[in-house]
ROVEXMAR-637323 format. One record per residue (C-alpha): residue in one letter; x, y, z. Coordinates in nm, 2 decimals. Example, Ala and Ser with C-alpha at 12.3 -4.5 7.8 and 13.67 -1.06 7.14 Angstrom:
2
PT   rest       xx       yy       zz
PT      a     1.23    -0.45     0.78
PT      s     1.37    -0.11     0.71
! end
This chain:
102
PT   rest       xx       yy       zz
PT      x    15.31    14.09    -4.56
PT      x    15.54    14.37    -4.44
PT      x    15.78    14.32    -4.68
PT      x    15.53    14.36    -4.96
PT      x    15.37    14.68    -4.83
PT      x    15.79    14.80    -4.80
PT      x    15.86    14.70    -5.16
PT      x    15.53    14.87    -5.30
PT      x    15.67    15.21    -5.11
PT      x    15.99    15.19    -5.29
PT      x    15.83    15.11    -5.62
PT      x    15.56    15.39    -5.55
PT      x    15.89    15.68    -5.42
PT      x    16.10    15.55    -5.75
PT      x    15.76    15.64    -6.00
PT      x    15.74    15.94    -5.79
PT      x    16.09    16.07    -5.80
PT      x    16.10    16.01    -6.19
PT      x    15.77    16.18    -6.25
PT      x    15.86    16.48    -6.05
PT      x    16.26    16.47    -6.25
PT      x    16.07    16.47    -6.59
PT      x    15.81    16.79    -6.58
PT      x    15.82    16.83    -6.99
PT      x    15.50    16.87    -7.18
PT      x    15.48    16.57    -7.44
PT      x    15.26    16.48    -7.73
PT      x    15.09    16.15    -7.70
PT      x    14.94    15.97    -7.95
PT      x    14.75    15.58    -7.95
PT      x    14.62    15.40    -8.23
PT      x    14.40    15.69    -8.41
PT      x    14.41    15.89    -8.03
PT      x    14.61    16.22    -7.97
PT      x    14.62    16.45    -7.68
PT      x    14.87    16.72    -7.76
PT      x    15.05    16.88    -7.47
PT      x    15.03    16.65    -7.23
PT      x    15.26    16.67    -6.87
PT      x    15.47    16.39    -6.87
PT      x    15.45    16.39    -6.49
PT      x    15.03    16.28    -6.54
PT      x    15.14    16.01    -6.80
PT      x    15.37    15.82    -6.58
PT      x    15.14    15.85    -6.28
PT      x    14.86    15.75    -6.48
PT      x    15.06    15.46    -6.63
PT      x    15.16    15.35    -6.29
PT      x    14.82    15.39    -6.16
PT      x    14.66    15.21    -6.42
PT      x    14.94    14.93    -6.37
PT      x    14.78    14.92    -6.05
PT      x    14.46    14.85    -6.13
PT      x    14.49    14.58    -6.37
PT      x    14.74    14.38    -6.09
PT      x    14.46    14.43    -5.82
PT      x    14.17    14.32    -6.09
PT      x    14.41    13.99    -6.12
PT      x    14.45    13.99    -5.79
PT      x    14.11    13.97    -5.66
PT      x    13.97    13.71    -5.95
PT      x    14.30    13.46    -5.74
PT      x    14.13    13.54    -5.43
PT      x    13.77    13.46    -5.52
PT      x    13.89    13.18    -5.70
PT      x    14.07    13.02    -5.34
PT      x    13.78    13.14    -5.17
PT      x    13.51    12.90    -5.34
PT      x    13.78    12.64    -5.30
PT      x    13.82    12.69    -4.95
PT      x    13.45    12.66    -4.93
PT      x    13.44    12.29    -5.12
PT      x    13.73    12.19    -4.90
PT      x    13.57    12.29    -4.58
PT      x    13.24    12.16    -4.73
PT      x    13.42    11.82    -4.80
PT      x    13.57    11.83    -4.45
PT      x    13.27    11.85    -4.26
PT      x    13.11    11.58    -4.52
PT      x    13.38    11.29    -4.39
PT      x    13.38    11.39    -4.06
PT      x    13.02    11.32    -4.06
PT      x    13.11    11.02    -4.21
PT      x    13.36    10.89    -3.93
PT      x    13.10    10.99    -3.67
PT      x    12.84    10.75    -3.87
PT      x    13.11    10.51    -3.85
PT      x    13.14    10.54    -3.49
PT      x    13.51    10.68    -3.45
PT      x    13.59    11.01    -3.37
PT      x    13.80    11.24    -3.61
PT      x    14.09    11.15    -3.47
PT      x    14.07    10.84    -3.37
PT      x    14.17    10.76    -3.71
PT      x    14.49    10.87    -3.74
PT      x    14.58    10.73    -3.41
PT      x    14.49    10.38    -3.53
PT      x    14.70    10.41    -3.79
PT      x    15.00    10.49    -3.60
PT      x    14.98    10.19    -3.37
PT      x    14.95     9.93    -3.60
PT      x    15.31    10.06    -3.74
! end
């Protein structure tokens, strides 16, 4: 986890670096959208922070996603180890039959 956090600081000090190198006032224009005289230092950060954003809204929809699964796989667990107990074993007592008929 460290080594993410280090590689997002040298991405973040590299956008930084170039946006402070490149204070020129540009025209921007999207689609049928203009904004004259715009800083190019506010476009990249803005680009970089709206990169961001989208990676995290990705992000979080992965972890939700392995969150309800985590929840069927726990809810599954506890469903056949209710099932061994039924069956009079314990949880681990099956495994360890297993091995000593090999």
């Amino acid at each position: 986890m460290q080594i993410y956090f280090l590689i997002a600081l040298v991405i973040a000090l590299v956008i930084a670096i170039l946006a402070v190198q490149n204070p020129s006032v540009v025209s921007l224009r999207f689609l049928f959208w203009e904004m004259p005289n715009t800083s190019l230092v506010m476009l990249i950060l803005g680009s970089a922070l709206g990169g961001g954003i989208a990676v995290l809204a990705f992000d979080l929809v992965r972890f939700w996603k392995m969150g309800t699964r985590l929840k069927q796989y726990a809810h599954e667990n506890q469903r056949l180890k209710e099932q061994l107990e039924k069956a009079g074993r314990s949880p681990g007592e099956e495994s360890r039959a297993g091995k000593a008929s090999l």
